[in-house]
C-alpha positions as CSV (number, residue, x, y, z in Angstrom):
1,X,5.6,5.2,8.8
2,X,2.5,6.0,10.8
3,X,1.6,8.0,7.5
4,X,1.7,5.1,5.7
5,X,-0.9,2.8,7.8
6,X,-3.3,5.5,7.8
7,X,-3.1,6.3,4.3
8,X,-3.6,2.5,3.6
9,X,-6.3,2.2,6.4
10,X,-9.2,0.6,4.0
11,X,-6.9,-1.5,2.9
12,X,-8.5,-5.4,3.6
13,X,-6.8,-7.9,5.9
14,X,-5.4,-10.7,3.6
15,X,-7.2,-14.1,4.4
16,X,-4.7,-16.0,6.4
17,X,-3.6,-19.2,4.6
18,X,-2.6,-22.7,6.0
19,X,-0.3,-25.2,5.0
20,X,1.2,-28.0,5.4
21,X,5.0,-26.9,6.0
22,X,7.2,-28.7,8.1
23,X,8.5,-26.7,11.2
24,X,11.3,-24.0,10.9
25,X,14.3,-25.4,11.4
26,X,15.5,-25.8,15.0
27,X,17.4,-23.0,15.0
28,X,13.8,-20.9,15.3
29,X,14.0,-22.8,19.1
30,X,16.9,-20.4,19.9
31,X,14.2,-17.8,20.6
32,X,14.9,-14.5,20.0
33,X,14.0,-11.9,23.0
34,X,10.3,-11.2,22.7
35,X,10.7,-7.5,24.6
36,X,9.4,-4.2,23.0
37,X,11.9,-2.8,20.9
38,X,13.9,-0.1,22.3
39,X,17.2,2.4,21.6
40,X,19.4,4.7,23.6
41,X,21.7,7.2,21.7
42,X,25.4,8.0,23.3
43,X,27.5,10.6,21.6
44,X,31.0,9.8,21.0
45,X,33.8,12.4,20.9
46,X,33.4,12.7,16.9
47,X,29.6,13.5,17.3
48,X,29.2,10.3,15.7
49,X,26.7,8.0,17.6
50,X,26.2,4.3,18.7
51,X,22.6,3.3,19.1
52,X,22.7,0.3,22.3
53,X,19.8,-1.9,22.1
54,X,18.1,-1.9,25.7
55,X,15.5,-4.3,24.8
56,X,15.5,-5.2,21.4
57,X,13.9,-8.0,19.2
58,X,17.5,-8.9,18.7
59,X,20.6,-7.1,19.4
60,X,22.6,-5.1,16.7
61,X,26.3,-7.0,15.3
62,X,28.7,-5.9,18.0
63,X,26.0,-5.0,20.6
64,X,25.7,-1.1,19.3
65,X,24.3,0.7,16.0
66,X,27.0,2.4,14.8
67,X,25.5,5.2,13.5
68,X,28.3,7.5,11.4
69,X,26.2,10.9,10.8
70,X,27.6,13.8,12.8
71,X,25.5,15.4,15.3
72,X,24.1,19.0,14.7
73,X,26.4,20.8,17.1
74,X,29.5,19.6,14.7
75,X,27.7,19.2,11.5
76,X,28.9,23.2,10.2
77,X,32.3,22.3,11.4
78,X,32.9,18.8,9.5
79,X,31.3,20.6,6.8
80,X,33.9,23.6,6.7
81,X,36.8,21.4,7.6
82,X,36.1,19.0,4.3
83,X,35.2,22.3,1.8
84,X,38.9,23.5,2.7
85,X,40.6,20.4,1.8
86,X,43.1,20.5,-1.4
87,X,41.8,19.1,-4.6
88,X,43.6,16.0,-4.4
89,X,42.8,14.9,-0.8
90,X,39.2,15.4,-2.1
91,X,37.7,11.7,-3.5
92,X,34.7,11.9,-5.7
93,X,32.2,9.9,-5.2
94,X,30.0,8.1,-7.9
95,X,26.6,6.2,-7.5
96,X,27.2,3.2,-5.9
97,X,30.2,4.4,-3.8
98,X,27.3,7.2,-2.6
99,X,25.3,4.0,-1.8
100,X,27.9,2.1,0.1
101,X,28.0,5.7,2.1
102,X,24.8,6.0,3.0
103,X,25.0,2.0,4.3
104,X,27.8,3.1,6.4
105,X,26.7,5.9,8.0
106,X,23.2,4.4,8.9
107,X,24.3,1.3,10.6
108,X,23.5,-1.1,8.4
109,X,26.7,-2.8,8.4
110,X,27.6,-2.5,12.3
111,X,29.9,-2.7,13.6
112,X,31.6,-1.2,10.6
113,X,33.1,2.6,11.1
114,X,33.9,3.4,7.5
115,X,35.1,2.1,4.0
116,X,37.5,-0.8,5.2
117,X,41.2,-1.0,5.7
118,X,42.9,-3.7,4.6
119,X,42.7,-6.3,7.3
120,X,38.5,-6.0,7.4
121,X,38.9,-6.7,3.5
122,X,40.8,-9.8,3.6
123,X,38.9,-11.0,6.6
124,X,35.7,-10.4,4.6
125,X,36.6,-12.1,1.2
126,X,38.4,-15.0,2.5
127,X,35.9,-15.9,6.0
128,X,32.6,-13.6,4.7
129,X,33.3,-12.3,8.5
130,X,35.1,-9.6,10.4
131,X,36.4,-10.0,14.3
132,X,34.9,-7.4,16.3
133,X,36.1,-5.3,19.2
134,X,35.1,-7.8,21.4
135,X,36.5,-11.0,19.7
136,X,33.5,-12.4,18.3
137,X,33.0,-12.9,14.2
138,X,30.4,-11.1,12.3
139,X,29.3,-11.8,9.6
140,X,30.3,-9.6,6.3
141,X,30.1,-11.2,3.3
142,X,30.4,-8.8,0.9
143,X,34.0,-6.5,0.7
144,X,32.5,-2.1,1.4
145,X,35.5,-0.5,0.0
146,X,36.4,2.9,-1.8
147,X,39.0,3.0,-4.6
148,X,41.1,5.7,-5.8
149,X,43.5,5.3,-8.5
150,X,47.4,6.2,-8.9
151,X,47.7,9.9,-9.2
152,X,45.5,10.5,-6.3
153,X,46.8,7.6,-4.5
154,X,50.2,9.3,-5.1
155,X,48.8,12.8,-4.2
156,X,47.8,11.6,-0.9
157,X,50.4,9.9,0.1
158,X,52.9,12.8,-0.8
159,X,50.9,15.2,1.5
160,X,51.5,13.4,4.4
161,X,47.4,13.7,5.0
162,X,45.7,11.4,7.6
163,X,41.9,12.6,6.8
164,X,40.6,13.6,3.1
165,X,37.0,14.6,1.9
166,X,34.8,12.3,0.3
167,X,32.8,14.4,-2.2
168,X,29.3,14.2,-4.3
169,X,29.6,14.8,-8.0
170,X,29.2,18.2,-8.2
171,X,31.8,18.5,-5.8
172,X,30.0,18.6,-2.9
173,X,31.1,17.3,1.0
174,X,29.8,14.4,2.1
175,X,32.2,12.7,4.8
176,X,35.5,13.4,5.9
177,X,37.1,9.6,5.9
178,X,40.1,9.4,8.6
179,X,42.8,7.7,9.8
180,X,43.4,6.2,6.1
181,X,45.2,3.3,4.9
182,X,45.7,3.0,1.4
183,X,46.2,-0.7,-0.2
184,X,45.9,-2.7,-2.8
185,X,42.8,-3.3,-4.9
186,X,43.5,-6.9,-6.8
187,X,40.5,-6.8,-8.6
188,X,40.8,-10.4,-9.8
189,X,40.4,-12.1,-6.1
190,X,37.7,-9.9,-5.3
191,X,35.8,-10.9,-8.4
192,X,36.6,-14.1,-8.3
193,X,36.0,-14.5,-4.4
194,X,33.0,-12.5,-4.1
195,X,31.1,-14.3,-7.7
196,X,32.3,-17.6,-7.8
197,X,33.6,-16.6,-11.3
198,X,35.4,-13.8,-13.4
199,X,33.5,-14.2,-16.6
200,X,32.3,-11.1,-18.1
201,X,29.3,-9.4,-17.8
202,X,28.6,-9.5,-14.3
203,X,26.5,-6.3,-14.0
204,X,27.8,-4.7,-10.4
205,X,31.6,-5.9,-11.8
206,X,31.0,-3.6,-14.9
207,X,28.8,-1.0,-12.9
208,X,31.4,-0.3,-9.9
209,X,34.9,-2.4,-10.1
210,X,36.2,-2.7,-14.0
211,X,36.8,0.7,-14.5
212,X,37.4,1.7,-10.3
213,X,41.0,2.4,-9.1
214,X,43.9,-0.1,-8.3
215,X,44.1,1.2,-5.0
216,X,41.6,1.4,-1.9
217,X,41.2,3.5,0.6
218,X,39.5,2.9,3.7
219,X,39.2,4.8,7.6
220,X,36.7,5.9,9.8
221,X,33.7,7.8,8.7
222,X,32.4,11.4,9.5
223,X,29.1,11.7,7.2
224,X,27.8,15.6,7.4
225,X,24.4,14.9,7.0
226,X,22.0,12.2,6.4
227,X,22.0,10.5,2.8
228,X,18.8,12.0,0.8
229,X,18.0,11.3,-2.7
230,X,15.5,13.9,-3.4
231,X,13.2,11.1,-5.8
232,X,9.8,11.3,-4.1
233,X,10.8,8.2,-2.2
234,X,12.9,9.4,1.1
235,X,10.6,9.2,3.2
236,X,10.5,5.4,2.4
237,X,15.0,5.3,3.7
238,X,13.8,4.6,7.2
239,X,17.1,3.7,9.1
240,X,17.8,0.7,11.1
241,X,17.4,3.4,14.3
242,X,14.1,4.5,12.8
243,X,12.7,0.6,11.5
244,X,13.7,0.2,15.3
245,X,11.4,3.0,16.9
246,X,8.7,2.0,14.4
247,X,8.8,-1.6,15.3
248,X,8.4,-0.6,19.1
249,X,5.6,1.5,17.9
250,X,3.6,-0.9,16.8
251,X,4.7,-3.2,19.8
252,X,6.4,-5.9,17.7
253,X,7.2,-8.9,19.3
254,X,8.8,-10.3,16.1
255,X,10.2,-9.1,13.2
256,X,10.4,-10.9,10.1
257,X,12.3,-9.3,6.9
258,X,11.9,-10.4,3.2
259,X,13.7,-9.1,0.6
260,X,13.3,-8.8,-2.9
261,X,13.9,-6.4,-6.0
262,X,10.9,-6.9,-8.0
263,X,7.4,-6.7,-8.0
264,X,5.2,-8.2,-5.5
265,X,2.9,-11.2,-6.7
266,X,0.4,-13.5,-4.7
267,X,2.8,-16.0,-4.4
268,X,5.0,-13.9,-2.3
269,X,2.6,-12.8,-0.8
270,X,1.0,-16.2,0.4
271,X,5.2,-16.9,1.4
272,X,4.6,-13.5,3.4
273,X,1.2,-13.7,4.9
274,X,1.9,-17.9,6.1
275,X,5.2,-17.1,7.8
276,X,2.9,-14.5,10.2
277,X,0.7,-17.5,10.4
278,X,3.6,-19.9,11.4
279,X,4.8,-17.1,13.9
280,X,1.3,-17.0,15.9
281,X,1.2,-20.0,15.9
282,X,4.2,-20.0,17.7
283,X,3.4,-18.2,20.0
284,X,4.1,-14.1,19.0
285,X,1.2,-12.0,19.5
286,X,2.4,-9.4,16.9
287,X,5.0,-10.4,14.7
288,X,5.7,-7.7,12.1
289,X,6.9,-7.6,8.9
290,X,9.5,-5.5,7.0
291,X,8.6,-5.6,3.3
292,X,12.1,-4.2,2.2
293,X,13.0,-3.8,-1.6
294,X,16.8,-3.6,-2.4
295,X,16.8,0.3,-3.5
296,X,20.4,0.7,-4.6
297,X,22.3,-0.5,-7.6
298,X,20.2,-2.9,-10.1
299,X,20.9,-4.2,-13.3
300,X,19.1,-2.7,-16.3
301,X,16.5,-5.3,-16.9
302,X,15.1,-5.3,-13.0
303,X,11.9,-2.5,-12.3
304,X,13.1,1.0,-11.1
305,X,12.3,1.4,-7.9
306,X,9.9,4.2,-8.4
307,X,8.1,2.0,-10.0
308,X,8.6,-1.0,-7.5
309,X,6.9,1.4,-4.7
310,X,3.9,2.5,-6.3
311,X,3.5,-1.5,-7.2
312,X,3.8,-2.3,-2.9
313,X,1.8,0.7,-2.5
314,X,-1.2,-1.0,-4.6
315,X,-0.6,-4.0,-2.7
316,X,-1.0,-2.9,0.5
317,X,-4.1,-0.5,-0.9
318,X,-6.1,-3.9,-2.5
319,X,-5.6,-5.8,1.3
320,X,-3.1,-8.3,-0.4
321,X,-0.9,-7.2,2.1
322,X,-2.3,-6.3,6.0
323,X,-0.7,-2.7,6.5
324,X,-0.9,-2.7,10.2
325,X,1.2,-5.7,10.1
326,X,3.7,-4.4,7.3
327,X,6.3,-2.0,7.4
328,X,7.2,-1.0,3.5
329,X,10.8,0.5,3.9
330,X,14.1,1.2,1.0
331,X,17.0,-1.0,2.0
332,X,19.6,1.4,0.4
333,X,22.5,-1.8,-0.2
334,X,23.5,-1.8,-4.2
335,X,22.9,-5.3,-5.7
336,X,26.0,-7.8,-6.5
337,X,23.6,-10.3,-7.8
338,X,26.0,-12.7,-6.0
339,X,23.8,-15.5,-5.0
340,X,25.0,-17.7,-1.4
341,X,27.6,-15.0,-1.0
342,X,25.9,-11.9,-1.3
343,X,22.6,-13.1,0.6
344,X,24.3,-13.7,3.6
345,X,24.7,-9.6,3.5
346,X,21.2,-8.9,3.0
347,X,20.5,-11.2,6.4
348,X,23.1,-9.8,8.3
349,X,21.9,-5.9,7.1
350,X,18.4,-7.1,8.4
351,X,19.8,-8.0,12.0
352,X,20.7,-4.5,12.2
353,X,17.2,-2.8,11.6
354,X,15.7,-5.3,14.1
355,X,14.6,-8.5,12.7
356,X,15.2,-11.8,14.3
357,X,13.3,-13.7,11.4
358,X,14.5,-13.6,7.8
359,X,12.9,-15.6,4.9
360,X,15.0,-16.9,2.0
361,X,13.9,-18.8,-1.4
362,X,14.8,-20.3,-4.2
363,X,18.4,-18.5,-5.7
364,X,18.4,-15.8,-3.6
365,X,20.2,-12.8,-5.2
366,X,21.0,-15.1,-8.2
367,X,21.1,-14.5,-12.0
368,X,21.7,-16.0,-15.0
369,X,25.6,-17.1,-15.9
370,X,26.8,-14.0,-18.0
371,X,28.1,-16.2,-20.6
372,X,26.4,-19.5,-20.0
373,X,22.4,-21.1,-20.7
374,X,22.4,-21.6,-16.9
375,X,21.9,-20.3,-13.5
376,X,24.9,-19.2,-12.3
377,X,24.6,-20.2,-8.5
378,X,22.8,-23.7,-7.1
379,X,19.4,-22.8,-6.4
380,X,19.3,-24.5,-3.2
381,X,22.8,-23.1,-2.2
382,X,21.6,-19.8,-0.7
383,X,19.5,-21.3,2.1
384,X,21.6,-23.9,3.0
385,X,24.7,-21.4,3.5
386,X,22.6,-19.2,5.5
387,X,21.6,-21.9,8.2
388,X,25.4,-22.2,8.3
389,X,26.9,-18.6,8.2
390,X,29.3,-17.6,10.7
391,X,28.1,-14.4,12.3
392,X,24.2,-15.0,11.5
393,X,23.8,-17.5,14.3
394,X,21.0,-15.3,16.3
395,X,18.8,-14.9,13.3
396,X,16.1,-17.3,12.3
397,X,16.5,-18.2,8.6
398,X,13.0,-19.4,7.2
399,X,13.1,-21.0,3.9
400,X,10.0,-20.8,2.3
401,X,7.7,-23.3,0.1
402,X,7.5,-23.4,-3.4
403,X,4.4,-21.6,-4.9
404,X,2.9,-21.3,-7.8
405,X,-0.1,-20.7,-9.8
406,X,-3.0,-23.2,-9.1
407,X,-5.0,-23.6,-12.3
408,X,-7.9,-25.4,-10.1
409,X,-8.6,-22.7,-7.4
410,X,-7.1,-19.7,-10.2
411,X,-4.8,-18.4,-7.3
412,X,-1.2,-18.7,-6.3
413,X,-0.5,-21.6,-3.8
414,X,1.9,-23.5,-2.3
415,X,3.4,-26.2,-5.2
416,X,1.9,-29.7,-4.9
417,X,3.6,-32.0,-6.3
418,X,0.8,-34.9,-6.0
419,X,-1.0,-33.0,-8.6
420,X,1.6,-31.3,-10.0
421,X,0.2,-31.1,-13.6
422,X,-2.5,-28.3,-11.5
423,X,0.5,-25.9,-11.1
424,X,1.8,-23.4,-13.5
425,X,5.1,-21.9,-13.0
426,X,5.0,-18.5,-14.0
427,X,8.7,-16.8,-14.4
428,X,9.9,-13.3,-13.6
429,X,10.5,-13.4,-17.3
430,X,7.3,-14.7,-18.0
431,X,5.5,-12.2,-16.1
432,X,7.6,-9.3,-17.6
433,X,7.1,-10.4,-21.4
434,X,3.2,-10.3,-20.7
435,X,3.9,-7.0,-19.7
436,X,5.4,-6.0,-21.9
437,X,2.7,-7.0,-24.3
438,X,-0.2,-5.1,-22.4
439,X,-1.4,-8.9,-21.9
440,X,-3.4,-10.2,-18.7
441,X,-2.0,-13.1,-16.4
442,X,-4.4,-15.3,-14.9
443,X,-6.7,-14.0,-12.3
444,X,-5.7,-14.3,-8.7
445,X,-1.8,-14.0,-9.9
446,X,-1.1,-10.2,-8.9
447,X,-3.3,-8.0,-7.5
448,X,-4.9,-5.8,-10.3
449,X,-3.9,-2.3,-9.3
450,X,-0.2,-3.8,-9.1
451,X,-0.5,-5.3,-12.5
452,X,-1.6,-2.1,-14.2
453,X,1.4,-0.3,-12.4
454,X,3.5,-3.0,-14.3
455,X,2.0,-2.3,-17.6
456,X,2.3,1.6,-17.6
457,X,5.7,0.8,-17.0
458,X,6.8,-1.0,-19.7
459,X,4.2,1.3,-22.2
460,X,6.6,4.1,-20.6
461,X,9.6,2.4,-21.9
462,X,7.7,1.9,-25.5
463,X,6.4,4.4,-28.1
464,X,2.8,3.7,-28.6
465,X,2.8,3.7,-32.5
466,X,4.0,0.4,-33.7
467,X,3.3,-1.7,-30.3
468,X,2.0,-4.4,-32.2
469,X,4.9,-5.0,-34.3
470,X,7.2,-4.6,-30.7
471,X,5.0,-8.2,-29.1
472,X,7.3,-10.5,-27.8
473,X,6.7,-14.3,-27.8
474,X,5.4,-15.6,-24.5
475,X,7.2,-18.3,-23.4
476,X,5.6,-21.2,-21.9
């Protein structure tokens, strides 16, 4: 990432903003560690390696990053070992199972080895934790499983085979998964559990579980070689192990993660740039923080990520952003768009890579009810679960202020509600259908190099002949 603060080096520092926020909440007085960041690798006797905090902002779930990428020296070996593997001990794959891979073998759900058996499973759907080596619960929310379905459940178990290939679509290796256990995939509770409902049209239900296998298989992971996705954007998929080493870098003192899938306004970035404030003002000297877009799995309506990047990218070019206090990194997790439930994963993820601050808003990883005119989750629900998760004691949640647009000064600010009539509220939906409509929101909204990025990609989704007849309404 040292490319990036160079190539962003004219890049103005954002004017720091003040406000009137109430403290965070006491848990911040549990203070995290303040040392330089630091990692030690140890091999294990699969070539598979834990990362050990020595000195870290905050220590990784179970005390080790349990990195599951095969050293060099074995790399050939694994490789050969899987290629020679029978058709049907070979599982294949698809996008979001690739995903789920890649989380694995990084460390982003440490302590985690592999694709989980079924004790993990039931431990994470019915307590959103998992009991550790040592004893202790972590938190895991959200159920990391492969399916298979009957034949190859029945193939497998026929040949007697403790260790079977895990395989790209073009039949590729990519892990060897070991020590298997098959069980049953009831696709109901897991819905059910994991959403808070089974209505139809939930888009990572349809995406990854509807048409998956009644069967999953989990074990301990062997991945070949690290995940790469060959888009222009890998050099973004820094690792918790490499967020680590860049945090130390830049001799962090605090790390504060914020999460989001679309693109970045001033709002968030007032949200971003006053939780630094709050931090100094606490007493850090160089808090850090890790701008981190969800790049897995979204539903079809949300940016592509390509797109996303180059809108950071302006962000950090037009100063809205400082870049040598932001790190702009992919979190590679797929999106359940499962509100209190799933956002207790995305903190716990962020643990891993380093940071000991996370900030959460309103409906965090919420949607819309598939079937309903409503949200489907509480609004206020995802904070309130997080100051409460089991497993996410250590990390400081930081809910954030309301902002919105200030018609008075023409810029994004924190929501007054003695003047509230000042304030306009502008939606993601909003903000897409003006877009859309090659129309202009109100200076001091989003920076303007980001906005243009937002416009060329809707015109790339539109023919230019007929545009005007394609105008949606703008809704208030």
């Amino acid at each position: 990432m040292a490319t990036q603060a160079a190539a962003f080096a004219a890049a103005r520092l954002p004017q720091q903003r003040r406000c009137d926020s109430t403290p965070p909440p006491a848990r911040v007085a549990v203070a995290a560690r303040r040392n330089r960041v630091g990692i030690a690798a140890t091999a294990t006797g699969r070539g598979v390696r834990e990362v050990r905090a020595r000195a870290s902002l905050i220590e990784p779930d179970g005390g080790r990053l349990v990195e599951l990428v095969v050293g060099e020296e074995r790399r050939e070996a694994v490789r050969r070992e899987a290629a020679a593997m029978a058709a049907p001990l070979r599982v294949r794959l698809g996008r979001v199972e690739t995903e789920w891979l890649h989380v694995l073998s990084e460390g982003w759900a440490s302590p985690l080895r592999g694709f989980m058996r079924e004790a993990e499973f039931l431990q994470a759907l019915h307590f959103n934790a998992i009991r550790g080596d040592d004893g202790a619960m972590v938190n895991m929310s959200v159920p990391i499983v492969l399916a298979v379905d009957d034949a190859q459940r029945r193939a497998i178990l026929a040949s007697g085979a403790r260790r079977v290939a895990l395989v790209d679509a073009r039949d590729r290796p990519l892990a060897i998964l070991s020590d298997i256990e098959i069980y049953k995939h009831n696709k109901e509770e897991r819905i059910a559990r994991t959403w808070g409902t089974i209505a139809p049209g939930l888009p990572y239900v349809e995406e990854a579980i509807t048409n998956a296998g009644d069967w999953l298989i989990g074990g301990d992971l062997e991945v070949i070689e690290p995940i790469k996705y060959n888009d222009g954007l890998d050099q973004y998929r820094l690792s918790p192990a490499q967020l680590r080493e860049e945090f130390a870098r830049r001799n962090a003192d605090a790390v504060f993660a914020f999460q989001l899938r679309n693109p970045v306004h001033n709002g968030h970035a007032l949200l971003m740039t006053d939780t630094r404030r709050r931090l100094l003002e606490m007493g850090y000297k160089n808090p850090v923080l890790l701008l981190h877009p969800l790049g897995g799995f979204t539903k079809a309506d949300d940016v592509p990520l390509s797109w996303r990047m180059k809108q950071h990218e302006k962000v950090l070019e037009e100063g809205v952003l400082n870049p040598e206090s932001t790190v702009v990194a992919i979190f590679p997790s797929p999106m359940h768009y499962a509100g209190p439930t799933e956002v207790q994963w995305h903190a716990k993820a962020r643990i891993n890579a380093g940071a000991n601050f996370y900030i959460v808003g309103r409906d965090p990883a919420g949607m819309s009810h598939p079937t309903e005119k409503r949200d489907l989750y509480d609004a206020d629900h995802g904070k309130k679960v997080l100051s409460m998760a089991p497993g996410l004691e250590r990390l400081n949640i930081l809910p954030f202020k309301v902002a919105a647009y200030d018609t008075k000064q023409k810029k994004m600010d924190f929501f007054d509600p003695s003047r509230k009539d000042d304030f306009l509220f502008i939606s993601g939906t909003k903000m897409r259908t003006l877009a859309k409509n090659r129309e202009s929101p109100p200076d001091g909204f989003m920076c303007p190099g980001g906005w243009k990025v937002l416009v060329e990609y809707y015109d790339s989704l539109t023919p230019s002949e007929g545009r005007s007849k394609l105008r949606e309404p703008v809704a208030a």
